[in-house]
SETI-270142 format. One record per atom (N, C-alpha, C, O): residue number from 1; y, x, z; atom name. Coordinates in steps of 0.001 Angstrom, whole numbers, plus 524288, in hexadecimal, padded with zeros to 5 digits. Example, Ala and Ser with C-alpha at 12.3 -4.5 7.8 and 13.67 -1.06 7.14 Angstrom:
SETI-270142
   nr     yy     xx     zz  atom
    1  7E9C6  83386  81E78     N
    1  7EE6C  8300C  81E78    CA
    1  7F31C  83390  81E78     C
    1  7F309  8379C  82111     O
    2  7F736  83232  81BA8     N
    2  7FBDC  83566  81BE4    CA
    2  8001E  83264  81EBE     C
    2  80472  83461  81F67     O
END
This chain:
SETI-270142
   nr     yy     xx     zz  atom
    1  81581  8437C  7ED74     N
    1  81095  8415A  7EF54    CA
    1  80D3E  83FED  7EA97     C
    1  80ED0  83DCC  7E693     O
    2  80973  8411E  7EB79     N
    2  80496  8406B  7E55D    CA
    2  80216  839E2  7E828     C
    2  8013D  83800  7EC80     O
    3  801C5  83895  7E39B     N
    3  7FC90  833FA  7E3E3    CA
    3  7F8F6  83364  7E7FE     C
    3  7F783  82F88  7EA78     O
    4  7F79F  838E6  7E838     N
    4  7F285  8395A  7ED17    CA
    4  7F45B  83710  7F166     C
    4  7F2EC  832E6  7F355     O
    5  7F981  83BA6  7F3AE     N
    5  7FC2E  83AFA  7F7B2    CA
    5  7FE43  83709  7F8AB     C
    5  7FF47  8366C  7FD54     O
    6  7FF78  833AD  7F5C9     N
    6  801D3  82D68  7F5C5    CA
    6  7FC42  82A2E  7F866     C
    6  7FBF8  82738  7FC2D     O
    7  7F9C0  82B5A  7F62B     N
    7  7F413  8286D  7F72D    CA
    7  7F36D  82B6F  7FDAA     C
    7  7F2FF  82839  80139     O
    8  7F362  82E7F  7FE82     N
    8  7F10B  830F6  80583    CA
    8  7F721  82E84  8084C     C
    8  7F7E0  82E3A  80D0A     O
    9  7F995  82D84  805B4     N
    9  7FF36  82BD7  808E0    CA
    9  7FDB5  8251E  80A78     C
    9  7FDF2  822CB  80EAC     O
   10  7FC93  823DF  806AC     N
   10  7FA4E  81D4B  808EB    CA
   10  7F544  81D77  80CA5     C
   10  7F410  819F8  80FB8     O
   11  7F31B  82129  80C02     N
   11  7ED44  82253  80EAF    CA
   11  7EF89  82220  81419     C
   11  7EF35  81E91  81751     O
   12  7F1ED  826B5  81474     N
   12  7F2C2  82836  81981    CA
   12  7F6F8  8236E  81C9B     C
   12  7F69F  822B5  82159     O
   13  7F9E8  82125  81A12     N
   13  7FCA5  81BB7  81D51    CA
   13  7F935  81751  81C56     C
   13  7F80B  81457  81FED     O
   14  7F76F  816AD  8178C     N
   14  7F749  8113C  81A6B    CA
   14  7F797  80C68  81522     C
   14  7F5BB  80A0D  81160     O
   15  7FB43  80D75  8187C     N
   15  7FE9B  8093D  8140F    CA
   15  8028C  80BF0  811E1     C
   15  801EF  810AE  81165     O
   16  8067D  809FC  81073     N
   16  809A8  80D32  80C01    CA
   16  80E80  8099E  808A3     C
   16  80C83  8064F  805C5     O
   17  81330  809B6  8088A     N
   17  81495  80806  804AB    CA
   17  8157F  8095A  7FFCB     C
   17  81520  80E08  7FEC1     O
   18  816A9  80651  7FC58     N
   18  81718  80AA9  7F6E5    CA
   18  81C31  80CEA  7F6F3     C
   18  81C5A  811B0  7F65F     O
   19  82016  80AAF  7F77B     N
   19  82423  80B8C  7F68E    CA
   19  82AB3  80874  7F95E     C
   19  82F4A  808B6  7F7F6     O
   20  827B2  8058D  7FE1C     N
   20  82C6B  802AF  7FF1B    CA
   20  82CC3  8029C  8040C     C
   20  82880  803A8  80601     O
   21  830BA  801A5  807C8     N
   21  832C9  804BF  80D05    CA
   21  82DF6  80047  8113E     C
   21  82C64  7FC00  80FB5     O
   22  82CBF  80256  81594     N
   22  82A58  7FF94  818D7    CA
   22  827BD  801FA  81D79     C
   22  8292A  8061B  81F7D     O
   23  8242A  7FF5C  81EE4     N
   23  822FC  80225  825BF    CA
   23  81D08  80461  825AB     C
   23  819F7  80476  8295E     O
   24  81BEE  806C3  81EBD     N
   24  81861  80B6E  81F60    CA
   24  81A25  80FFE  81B6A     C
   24  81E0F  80F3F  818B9     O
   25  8180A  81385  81B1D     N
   25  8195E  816BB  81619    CA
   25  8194B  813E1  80FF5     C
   25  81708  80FD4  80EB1     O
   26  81CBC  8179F  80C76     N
   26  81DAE  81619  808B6    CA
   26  81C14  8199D  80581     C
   26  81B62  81DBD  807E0     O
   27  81B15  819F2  800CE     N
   27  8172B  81D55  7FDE5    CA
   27  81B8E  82019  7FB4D     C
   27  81C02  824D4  7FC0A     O
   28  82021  81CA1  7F728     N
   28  82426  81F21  7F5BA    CA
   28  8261D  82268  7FA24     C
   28  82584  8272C  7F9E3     O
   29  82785  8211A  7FC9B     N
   29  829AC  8260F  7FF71    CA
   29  82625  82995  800BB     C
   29  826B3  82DB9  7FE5A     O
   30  822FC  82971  8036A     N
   30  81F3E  82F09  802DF    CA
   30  8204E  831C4  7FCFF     C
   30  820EC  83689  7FD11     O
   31  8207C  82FEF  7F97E     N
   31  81D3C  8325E  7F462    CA
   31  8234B  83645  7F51A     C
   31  82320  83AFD  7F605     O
   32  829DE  83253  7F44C     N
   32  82CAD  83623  7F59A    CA
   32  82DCF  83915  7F96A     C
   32  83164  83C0C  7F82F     O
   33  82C3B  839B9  7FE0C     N
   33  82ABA  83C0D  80205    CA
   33  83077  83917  806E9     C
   33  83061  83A3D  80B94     O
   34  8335B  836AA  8055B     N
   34  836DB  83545  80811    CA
   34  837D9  82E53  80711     C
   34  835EF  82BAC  8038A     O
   35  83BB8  82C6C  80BB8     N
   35  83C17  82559  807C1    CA
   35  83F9C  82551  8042D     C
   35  843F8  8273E  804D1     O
   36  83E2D  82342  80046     N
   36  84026  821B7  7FBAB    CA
   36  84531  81D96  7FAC2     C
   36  84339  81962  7F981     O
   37  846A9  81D79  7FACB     N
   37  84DEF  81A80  7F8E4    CA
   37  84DC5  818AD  7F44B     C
   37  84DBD  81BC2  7F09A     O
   38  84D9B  812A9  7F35E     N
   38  84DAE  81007  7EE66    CA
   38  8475F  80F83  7EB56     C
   38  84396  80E9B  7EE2A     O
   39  846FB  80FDB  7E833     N
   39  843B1  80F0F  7E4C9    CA
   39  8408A  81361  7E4EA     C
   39  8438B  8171B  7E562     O
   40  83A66  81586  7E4B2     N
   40  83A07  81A02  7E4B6    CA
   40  8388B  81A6B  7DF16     C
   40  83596  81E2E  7DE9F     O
   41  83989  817A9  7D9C6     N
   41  838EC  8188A  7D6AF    CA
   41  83C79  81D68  7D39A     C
   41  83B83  8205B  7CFEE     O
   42  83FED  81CCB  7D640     N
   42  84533  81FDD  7D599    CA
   42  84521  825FD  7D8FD     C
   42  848C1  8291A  7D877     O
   43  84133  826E5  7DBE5     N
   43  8413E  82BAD  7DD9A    CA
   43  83F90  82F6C  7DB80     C
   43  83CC7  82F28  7D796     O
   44  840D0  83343  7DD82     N
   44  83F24  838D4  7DB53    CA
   44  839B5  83AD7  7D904     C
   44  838CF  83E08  7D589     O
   45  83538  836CC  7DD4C     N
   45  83116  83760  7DD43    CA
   45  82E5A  8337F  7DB5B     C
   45  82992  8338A  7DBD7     O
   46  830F8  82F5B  7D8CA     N
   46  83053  82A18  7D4F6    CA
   46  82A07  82A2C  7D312     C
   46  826C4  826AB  7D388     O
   47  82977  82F97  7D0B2     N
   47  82613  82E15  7CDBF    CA
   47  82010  8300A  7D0D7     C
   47  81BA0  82F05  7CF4B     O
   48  82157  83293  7D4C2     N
   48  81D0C  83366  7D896    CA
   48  81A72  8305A  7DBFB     C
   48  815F3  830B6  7DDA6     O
   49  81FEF  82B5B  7DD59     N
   49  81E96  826F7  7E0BB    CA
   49  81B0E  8248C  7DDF8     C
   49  81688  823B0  7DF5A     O
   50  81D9A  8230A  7D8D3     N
   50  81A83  82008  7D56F    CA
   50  81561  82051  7D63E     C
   50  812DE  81D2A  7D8DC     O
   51  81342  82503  7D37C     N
   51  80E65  827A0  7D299    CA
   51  80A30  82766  7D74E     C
   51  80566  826FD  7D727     O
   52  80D95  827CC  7DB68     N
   52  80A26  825F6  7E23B    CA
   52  8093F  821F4  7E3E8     C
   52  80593  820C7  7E6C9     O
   53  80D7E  81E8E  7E1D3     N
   53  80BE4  817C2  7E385    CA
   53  80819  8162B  7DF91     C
   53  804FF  812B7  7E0D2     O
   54  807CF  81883  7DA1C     N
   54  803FA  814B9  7D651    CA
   54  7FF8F  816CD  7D88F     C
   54  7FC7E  81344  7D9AA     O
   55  7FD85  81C3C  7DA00     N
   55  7F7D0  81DC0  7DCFC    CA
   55  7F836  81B8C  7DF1E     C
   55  7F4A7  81871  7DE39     O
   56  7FC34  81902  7E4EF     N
   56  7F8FE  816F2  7E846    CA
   56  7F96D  80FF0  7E691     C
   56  7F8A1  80C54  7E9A5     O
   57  7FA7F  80F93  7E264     N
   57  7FB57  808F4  7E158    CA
   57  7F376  80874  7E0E6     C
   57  7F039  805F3  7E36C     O
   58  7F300  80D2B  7DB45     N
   58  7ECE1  80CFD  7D901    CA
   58  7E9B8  80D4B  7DC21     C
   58  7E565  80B4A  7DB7F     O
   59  7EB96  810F4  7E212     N
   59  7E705  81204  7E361    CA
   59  7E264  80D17  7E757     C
   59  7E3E8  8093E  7E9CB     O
   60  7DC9D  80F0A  7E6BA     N
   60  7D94D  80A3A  7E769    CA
   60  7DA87  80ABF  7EDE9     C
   60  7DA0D  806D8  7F0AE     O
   61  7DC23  80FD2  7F021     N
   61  7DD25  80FDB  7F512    CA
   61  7E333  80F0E  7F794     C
   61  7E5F4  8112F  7FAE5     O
   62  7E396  809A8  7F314     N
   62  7E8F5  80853  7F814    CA
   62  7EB11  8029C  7F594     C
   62  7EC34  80173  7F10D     O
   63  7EB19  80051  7F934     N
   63  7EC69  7F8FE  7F83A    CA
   63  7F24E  7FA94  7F716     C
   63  7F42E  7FD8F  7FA5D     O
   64  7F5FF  7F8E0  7F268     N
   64  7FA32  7F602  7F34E    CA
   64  7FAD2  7F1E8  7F50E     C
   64  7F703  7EF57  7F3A1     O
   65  7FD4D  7EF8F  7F754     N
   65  7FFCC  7EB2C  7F95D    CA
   65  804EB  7EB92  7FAF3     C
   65  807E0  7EF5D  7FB12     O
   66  805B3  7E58D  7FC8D     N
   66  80B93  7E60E  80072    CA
   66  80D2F  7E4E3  805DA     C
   66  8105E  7E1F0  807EC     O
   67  8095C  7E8C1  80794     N
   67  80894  7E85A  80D8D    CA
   67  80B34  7E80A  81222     C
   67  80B08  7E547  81611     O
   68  80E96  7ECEC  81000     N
   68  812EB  7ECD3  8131E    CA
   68  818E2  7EBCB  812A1     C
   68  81BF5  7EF4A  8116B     O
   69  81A6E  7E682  813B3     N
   69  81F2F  7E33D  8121E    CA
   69  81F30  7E042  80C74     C
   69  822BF  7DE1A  80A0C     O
   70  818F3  7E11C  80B1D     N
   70  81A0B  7DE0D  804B6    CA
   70  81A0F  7E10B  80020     C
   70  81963  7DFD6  7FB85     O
   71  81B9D  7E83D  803EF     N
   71  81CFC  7ED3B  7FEDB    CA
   71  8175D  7EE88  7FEE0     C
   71  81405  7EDFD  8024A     O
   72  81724  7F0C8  7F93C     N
   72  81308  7F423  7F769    CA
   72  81246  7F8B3  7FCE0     C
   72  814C2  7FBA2  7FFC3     O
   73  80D4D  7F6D8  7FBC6     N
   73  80ADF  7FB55  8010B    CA
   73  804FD  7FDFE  7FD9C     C
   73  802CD  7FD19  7F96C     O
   74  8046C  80077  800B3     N
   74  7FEEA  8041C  7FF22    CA
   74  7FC64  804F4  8039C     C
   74  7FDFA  807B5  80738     O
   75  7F7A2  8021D  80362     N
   75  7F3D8  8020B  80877    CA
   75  7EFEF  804F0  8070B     C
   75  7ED75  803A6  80320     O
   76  7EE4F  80A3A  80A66     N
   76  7E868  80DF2  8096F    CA
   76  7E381  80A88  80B9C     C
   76  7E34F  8082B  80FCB     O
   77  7DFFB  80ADB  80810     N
   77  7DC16  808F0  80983    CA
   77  7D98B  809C0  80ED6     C
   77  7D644  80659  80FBA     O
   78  7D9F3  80C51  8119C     N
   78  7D8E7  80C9F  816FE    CA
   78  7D86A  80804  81A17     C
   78  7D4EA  80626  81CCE     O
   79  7DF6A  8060B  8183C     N
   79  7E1A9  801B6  81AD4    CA
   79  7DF7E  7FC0B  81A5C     C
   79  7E060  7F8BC  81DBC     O
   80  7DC82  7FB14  815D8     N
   80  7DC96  7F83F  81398    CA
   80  7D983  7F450  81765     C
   80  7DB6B  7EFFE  8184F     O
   81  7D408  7F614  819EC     N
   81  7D225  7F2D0  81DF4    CA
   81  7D61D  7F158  8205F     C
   81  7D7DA  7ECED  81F9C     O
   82  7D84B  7F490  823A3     N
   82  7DDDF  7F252  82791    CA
   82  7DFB6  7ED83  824CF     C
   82  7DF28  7E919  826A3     O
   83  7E25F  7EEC5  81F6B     N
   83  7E517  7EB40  81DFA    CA
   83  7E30A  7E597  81C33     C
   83  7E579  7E179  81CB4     O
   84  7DE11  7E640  81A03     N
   84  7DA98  7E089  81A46    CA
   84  7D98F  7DE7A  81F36     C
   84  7D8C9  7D9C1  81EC4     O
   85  7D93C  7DFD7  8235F     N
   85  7D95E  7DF52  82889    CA
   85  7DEBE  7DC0B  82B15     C
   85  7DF01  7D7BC  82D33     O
   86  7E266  7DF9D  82A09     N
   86  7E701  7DE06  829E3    CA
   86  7EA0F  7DA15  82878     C
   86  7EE52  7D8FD  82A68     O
   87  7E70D  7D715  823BF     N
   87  7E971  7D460  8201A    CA
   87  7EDA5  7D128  82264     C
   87  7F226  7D139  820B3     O
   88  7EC60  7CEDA  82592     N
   88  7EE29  7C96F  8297F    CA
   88  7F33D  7C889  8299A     C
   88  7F5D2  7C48F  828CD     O
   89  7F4EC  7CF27  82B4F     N
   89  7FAC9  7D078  82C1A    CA
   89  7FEC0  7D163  827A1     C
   89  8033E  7D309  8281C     O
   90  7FC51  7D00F  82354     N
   90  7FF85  7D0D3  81E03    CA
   90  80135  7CB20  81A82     C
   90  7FD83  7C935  8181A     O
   91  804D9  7C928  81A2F     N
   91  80492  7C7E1  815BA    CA
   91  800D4  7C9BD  81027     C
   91  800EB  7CDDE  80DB0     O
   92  7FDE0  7C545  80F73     N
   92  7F9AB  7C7BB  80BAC    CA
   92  7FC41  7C90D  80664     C
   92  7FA3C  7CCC5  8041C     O
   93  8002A  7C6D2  8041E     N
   93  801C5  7C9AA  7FF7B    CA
   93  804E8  7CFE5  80149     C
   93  8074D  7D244  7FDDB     O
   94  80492  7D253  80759     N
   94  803BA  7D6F0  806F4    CA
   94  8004C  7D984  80573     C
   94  800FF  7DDE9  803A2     O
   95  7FB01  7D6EA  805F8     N
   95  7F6AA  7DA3F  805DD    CA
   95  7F47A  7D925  7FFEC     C
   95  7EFB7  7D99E  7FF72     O
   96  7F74E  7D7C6  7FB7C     N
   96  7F3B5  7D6A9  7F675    CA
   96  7F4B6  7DDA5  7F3E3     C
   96  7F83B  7E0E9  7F423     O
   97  7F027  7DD59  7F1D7     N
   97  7F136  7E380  7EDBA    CA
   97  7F46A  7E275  7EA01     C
   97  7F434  7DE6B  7E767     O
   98  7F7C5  7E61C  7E968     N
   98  7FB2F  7E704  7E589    CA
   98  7F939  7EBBF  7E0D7     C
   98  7F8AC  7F071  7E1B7     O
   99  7F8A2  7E9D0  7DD44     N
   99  7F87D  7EB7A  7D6CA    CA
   99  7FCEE  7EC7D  7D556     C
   99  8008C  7E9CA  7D6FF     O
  100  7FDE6  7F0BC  7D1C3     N
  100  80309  7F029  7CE05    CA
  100  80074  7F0FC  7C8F4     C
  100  7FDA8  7F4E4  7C8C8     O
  101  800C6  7EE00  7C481     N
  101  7FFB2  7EEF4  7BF17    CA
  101  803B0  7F07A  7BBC9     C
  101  806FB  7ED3E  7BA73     O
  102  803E8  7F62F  7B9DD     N
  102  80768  7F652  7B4D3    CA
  102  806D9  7F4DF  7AEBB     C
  102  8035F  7F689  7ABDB     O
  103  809B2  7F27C  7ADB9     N
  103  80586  7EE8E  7A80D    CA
  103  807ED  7F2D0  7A447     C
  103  809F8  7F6A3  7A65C     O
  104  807DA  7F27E  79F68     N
  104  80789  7F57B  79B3A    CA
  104  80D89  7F4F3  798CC     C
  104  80F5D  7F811  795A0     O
  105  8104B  7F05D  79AE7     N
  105  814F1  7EE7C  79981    CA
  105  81A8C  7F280  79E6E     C
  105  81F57  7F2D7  79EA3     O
  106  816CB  7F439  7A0D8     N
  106  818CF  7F624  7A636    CA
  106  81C16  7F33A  7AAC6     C
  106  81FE1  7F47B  7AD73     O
  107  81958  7EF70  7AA78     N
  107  81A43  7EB9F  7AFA7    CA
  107  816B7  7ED8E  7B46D     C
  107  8134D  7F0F1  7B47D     O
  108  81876  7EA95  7B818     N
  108  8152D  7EBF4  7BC0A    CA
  108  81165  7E468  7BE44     C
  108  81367  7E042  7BFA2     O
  109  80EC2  7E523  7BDF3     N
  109  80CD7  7E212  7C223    CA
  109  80A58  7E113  7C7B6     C
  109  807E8  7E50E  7C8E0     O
  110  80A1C  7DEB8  7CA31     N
  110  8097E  7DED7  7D048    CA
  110  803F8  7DAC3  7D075     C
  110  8048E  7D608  7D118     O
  111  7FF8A  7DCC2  7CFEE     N
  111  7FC35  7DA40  7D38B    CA
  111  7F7EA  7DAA2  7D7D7     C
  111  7F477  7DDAD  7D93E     O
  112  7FA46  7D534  7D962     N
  112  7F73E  7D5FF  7E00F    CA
  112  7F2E3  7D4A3  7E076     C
  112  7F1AE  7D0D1  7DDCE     O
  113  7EDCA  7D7A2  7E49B     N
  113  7E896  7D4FE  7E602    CA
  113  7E8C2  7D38F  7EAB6     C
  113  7E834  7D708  7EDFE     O
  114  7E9DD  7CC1E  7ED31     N
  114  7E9BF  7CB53  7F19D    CA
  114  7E5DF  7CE66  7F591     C
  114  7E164  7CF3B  7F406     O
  115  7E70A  7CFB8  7F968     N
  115  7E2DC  7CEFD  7FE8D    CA
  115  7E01B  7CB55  7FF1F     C
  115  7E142  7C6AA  7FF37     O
  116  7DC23  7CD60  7FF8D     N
  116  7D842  7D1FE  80084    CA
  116  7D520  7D318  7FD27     C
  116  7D173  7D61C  7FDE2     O
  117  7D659  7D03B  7F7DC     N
  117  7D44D  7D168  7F433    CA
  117  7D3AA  7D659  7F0EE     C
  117  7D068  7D752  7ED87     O
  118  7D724  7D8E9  7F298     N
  118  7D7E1  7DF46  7F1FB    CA
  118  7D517  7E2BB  7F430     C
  118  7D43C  7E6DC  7F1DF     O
  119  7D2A0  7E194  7FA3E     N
  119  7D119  7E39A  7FDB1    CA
  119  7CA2E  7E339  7FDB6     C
  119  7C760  7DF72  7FEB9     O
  120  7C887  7E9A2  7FBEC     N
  120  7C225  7E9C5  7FAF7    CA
  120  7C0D4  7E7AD  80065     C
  120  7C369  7E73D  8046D     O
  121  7BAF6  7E651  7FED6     N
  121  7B75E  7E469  80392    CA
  121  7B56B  7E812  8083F     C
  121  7B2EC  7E72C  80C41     O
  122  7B770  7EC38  8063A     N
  122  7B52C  7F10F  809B8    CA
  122  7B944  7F120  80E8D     C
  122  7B89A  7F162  8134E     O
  123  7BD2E  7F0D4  80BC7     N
  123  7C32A  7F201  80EE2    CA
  123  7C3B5  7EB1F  81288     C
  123  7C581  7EA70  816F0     O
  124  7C175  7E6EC  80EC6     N
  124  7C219  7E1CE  81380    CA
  124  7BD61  7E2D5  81765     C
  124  7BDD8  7DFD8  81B22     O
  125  7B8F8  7E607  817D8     N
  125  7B52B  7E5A5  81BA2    CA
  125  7B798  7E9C6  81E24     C
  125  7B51D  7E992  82241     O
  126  7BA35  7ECE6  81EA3     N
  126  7BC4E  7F035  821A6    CA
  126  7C147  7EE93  824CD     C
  126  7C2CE  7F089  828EB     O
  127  7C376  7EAA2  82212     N
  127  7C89B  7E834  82505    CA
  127  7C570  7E3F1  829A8     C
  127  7C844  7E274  82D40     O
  128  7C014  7E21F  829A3     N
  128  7BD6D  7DECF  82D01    CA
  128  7BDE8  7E452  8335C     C
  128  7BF45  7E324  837D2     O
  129  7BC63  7E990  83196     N
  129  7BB82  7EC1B  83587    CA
  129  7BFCB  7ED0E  83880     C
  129  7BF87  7EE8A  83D10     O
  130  7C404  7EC3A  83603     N
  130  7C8D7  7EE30  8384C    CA
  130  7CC88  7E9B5  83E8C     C
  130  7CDA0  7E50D  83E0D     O
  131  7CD11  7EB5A  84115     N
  131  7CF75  7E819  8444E    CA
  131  7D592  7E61E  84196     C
  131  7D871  7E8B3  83EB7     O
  132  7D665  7E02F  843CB     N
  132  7DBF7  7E12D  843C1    CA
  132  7E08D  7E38C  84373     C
  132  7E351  7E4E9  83FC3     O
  133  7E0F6  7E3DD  848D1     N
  133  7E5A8  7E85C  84AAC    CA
  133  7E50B  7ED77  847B6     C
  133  7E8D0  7EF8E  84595     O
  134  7DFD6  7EF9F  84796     N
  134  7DEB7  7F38F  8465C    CA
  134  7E0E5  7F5A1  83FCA     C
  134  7E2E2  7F9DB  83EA5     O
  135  7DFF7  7F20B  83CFE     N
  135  7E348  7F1B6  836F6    CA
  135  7E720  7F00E  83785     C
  135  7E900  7F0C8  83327     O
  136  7EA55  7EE08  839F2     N
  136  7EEC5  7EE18  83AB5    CA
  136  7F135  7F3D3  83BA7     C
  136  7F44A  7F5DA  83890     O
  137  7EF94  7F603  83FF6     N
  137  7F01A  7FAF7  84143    CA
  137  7EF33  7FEAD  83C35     C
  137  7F2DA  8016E  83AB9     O
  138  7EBBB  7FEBB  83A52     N
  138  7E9C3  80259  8358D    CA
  138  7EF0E  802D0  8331C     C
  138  7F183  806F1  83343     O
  139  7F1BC  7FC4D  82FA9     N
  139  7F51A  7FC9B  82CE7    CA
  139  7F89F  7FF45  82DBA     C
  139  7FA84  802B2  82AEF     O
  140  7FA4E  7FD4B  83362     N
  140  7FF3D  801F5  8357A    CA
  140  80262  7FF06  837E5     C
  140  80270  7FA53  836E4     O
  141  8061A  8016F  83C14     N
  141  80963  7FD86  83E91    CA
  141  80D8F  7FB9D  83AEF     C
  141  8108A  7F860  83CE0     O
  142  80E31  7FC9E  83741     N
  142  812B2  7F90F  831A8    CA
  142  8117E  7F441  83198     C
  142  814C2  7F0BE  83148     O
  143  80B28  7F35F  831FA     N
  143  80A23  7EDE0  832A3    CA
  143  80C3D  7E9A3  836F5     C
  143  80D5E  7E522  835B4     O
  144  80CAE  7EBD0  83CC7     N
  144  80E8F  7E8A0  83F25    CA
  144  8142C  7E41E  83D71     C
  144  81589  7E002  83F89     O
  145  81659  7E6FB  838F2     N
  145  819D4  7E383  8389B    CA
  145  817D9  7E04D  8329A     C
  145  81B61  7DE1D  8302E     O
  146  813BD  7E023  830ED     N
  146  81190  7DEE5  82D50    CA
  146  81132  7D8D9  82F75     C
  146  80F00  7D57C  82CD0     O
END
């Protein structure tokens, strides 16, 4: 799977996880085309996963967070009204953006931009149009147990 295709793979669901088991698709496994066992750092296709999660980490069209169960998720901008809409039903340190910084020392760092502070003004006047139920629905039935 190329970069692109990683990117139309979150498009077309939704939401997305990066890499860890749960009740929507998972990106690692797509990229290896099957589910993954253990670590997928260690797979065959190691260095392809890689290369698909950092596009879709960069890209301006897709929120990380930890939406679903707390794990790294990848939300397409589509969703995003829904999900400002939505907010209610989340624990809000699901909904902060997640950053990763690699420093020069090669650490990693983790930082977050609370809700809704992440969330352009275009995308909060569009979550006003949205019904309830209706973004709820958008997200997907995974949410009901959200």
């Amino acid at each position: 799977m190329s970069p692109a295709q990683g990117l139309a793979f979150i498009q077309r669901h939704g939401v997305v996880l990066a890499s860890a088991k749960g009740p929507v698709p998972n990106l690692a496994d797509a990229v290896a085309g099957r589910p993954i066992r253990g670590s997928w750092w260690g797979h065959p296709k190691g260095h392809e996963i890689f290369r698909v999660l950092q596009t879709a980490r960069s890209s301006p069209d897709v929120l990380v967070c930890r939406l679903v169960d707390g794990k790294i998720t990848f939300v397409h901008r589509w969703l995003w009204p829904s999900l400002v809409r939505a907010h209610g039903h989340f624990p809000a340190k699901y909904l902060a953006q997640v950053r990763e910084e690699h420093t020069s020392s090669g650490r990693h760092i983790t930082h977050e931009i609370p809700f809704p502070q992440w969330a352009p003004t275009s995308v909060r006047a569009e979550a006003k149009a949205i019904s309830g139920p209706a973004a709820l629905t958008n997200l997907g039935s995974w949410v009901i147990g959200a």
